[in-house]
C-alpha positions in Angstrom: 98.3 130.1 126.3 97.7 134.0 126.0 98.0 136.0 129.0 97.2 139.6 129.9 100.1 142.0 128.7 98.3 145.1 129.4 99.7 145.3 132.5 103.7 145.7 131.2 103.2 149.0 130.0 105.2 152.4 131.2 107.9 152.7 132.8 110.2 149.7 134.7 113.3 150.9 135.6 116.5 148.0 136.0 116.3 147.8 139.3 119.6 148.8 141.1 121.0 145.8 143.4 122.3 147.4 146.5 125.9 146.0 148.4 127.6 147.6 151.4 131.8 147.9 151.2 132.7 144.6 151.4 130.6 143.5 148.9 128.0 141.7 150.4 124.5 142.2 149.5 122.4 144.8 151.4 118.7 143.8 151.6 117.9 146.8 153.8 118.9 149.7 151.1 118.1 147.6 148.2 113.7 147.3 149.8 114.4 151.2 150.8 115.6 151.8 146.9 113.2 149.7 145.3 110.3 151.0 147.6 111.7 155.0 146.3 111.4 154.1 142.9 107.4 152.8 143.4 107.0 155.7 145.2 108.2 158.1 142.4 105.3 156.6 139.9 106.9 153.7 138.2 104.9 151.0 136.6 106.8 148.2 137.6 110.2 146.9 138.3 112.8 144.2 137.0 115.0 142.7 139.3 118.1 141.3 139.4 118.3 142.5 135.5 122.1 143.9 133.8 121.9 146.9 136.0 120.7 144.8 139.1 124.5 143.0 138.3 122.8 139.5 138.1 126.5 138.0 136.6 127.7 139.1 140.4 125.4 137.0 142.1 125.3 133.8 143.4 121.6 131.4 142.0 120.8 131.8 146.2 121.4 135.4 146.1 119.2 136.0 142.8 116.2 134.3 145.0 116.7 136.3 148.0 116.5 139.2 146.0 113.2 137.3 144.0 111.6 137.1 147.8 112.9 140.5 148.9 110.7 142.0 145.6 107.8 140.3 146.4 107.6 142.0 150.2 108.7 145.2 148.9 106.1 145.2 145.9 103.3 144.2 148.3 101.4 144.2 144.9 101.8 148.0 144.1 103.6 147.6 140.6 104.1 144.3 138.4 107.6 142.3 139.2 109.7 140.8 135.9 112.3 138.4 137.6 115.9 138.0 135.9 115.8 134.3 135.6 118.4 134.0 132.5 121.9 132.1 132.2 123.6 130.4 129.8 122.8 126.9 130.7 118.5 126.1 129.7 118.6 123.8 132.9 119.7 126.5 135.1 117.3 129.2 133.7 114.3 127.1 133.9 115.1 125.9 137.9 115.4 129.8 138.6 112.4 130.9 136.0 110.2 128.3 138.2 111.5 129.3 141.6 110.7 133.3 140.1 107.2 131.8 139.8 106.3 130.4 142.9 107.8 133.5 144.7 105.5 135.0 142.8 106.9 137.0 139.5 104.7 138.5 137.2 107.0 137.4 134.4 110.4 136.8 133.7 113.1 138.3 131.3 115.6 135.8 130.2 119.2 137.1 128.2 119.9 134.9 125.2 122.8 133.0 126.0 126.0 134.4 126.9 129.9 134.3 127.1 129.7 130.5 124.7 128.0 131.3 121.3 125.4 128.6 120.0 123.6 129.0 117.1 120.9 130.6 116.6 118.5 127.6 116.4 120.3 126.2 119.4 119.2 129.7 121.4 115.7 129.3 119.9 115.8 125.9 121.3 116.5 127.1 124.7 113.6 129.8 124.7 111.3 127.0 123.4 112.5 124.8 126.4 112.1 127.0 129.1 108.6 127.8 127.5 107.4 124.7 128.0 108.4 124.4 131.8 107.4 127.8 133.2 103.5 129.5 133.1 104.6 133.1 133.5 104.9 135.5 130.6 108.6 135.6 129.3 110.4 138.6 127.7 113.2 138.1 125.5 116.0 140.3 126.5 117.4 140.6 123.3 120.9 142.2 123.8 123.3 140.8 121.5 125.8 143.0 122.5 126.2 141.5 125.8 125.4 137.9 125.4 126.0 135.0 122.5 126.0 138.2 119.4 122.3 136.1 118.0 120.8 138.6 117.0 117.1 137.6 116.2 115.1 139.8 113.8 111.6 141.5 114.0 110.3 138.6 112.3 112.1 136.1 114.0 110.9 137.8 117.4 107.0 138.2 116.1 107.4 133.9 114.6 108.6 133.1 118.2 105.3 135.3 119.0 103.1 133.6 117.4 104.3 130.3 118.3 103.8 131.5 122.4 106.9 131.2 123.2 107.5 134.5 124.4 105.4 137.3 125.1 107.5 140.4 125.3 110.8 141.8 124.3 113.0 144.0 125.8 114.9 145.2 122.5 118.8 146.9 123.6 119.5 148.3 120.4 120.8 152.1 120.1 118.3 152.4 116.9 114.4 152.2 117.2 114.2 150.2 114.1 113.4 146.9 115.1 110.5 148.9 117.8 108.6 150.1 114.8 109.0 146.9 112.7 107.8 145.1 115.8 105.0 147.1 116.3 103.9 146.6 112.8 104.8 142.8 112.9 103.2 142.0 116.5 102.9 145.1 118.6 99.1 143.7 119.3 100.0 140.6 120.4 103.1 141.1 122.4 104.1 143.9 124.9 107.7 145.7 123.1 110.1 147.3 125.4 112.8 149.9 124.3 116.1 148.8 126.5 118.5 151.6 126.1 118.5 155.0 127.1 119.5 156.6 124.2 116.4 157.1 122.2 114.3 156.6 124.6 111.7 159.4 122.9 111.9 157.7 119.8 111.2 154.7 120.9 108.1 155.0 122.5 107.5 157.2 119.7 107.6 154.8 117.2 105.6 151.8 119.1 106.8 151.0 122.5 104.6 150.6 124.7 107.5 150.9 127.6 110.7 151.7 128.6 113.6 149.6 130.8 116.6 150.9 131.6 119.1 151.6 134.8 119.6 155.1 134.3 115.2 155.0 135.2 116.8 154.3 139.1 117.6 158.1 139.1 114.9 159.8 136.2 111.9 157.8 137.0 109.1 160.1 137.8 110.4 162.4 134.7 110.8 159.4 132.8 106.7 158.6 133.6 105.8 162.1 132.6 107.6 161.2 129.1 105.8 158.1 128.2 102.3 159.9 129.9 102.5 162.8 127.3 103.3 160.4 124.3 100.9 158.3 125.3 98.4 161.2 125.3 99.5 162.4 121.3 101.8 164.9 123.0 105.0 164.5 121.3 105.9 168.5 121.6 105.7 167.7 125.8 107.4 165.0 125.4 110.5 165.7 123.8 110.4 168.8 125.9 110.7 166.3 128.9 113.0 164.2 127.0 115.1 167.3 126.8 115.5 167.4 130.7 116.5 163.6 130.9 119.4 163.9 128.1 122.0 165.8 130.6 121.7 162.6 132.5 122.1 160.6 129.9 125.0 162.0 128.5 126.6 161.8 131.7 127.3 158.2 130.9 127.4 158.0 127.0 130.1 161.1 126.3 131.8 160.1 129.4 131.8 163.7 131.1 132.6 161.7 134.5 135.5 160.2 133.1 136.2 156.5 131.8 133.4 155.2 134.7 130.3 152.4 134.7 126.8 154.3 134.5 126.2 151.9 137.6 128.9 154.1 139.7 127.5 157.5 138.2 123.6 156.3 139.5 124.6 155.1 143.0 126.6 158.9 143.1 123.6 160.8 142.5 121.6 158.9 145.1 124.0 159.4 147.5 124.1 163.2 146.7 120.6 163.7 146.8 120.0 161.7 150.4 119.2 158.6 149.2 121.4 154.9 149.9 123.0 154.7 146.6 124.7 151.4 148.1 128.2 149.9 146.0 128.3 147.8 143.5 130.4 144.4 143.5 133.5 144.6 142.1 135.3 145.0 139.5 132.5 147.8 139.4 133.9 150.2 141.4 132.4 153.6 143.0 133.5 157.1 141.7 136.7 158.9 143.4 136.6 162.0 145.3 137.6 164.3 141.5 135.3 162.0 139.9 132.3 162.9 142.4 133.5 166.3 142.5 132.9 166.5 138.2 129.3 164.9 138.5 128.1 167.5 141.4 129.2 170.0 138.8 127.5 168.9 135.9 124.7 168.4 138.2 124.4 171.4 139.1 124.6 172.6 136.1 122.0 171.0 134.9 119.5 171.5 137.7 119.6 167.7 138.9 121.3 168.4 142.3 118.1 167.4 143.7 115.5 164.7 142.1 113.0 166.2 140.1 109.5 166.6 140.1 108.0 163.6 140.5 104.5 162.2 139.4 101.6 161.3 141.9 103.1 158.4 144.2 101.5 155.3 144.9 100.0 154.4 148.3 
């Protein structure tokens, strides 16, 4: 069955899951956060994703969360759902509860923690193919799950056999972006799913970007993928240029030894917003840590959010 992918194209930020202090979730500043970041211009939003800290929540909590989108959304943007874990039984009983709430897709992590092979992992995409009716995006992230890493080819094969219909691809290089493109970029829709080529990415065949750090860049972020979408590389490096100091925030450590999760929920909090806690072991910056990342803030000009695009009704 082919669906419509034109609509998973832009900008989707991982949508930050918000907790209060002792660790329970907060439904009230995750909508408000969620309901910020449609407001800013995105084009859509996953949920319950790595930086939505779906290994810290309980199969109920991942639903409430599934509903809680739904409300927020009200239609505005396109939902992908989280629906992966390592057991195929498990991911398909939440992939089909993300479709009757009402997901537009889902994204499902290859297997992770135990390693099965790789035509044990194809299995389990096949099999959760077959019981779900949603478009499903590989979240291909070796790095963080069983270490399969599957190809440009074997992604486009699994393509053409319908199994899955999109690919977030977590690589540092844009390689396997441009070979996808070339390989299947027509009949799948190819997400870059890091942050630190971002530019390059869409560059070289993207046709969208998902990340956390898009919880605190995502109207600037939208402007990015607007100008390379309109042959305007020059404007959009320049833009690019303006996203790097928060980038590097995280990737040359100038906070300290700290998750990028920590350094996002600061930056909400300084600019206003409810930048919430995560569940630990993830815990929030210290007072010399906070007082580092207002500087380099400040520095560069991010003590307030930047100019967004238009906002969505």
């Amino acid at each position: 069955m082919s669906y419509a992918l034109d609509r998973f194209r832009g900008i989707f930020p991982a949508a930050l899951t918000m907790f209060d202090r002792e660790n329970k979730l907060d439904e009230e500043a995750t909508a408000l956060h969620w309901d910020w970041l449609i407001r800013q211009g995105v084009d859509g939003l996953v949920i319950a994703g790595t930086s939505g800290e779906f290994i810290a929540l309980e199969n109920d909590e991942r639903l409430r969360l599934f509903r809680l989108a739904h409300d927020v959304s009200a239609g505005r943007v396109p939902l992908i759902l989280s629906t992966g874990h390592y057991s195929t039984r498990f991911t398909i009983e939440m992939s089909l509860e993300a479709q009757r709430i009402g997901a537009d897709a889902v994204i499902v992590i290859l297997p992770y923690y135990q390693k099965p092979s790789k035509s044990a992992v194809i299995r389990h995409f096949r099999d959760v193919r077959a019981a779900v009716d949603v478009p499903i995006m590989l979240y291909n992230n070796p790095a963080n799950s069983a270490c399969v890493d599957f190809t440009p080819r074997e992604v486009a094969q699994l393509v053409e056999e319908d199994v899955i219909h999109m690919v977030k691809s977590t690589y540092e290089t844009v390689v396997p972006i441009h070979d996808l493109s070339y390989l299947a970029g027509d009949r799948m829709a190819i997400f870059y799913g890091s942050f630190q080529a971002a530019f390059e990415a869409m560059a070289a065949g993207a046709h969208g970007w998902i990340s956390g750090i898009l919880n605190v860049v995502p109207g600037v972020a939208r402007e990015m993928f607007d100008a390379i979408a309109a042959n305007n590389a020059r404007r959009g490096f320049e833009i690019w240029k303006r996203i790097l100091p928060i980038v590097h925030l995280y990737t040359h450590q100038q906070v300290g030894p700290v998750s990028d999760l920590a350094i996002y929920r600061s930056i909400l909090n300084f600019w206003g917003l409810k930048g919430g806690y995560s569940r630990n072991p993830f815990y929030p910056l210290n007072g010399e840590e906070q007082g580092r990342l207002r500087e380099l803030l400040k520095q560069a000009d991010w003590l307030e959010p930047a100019a967004t695009c238009a906002s969505r009704s």
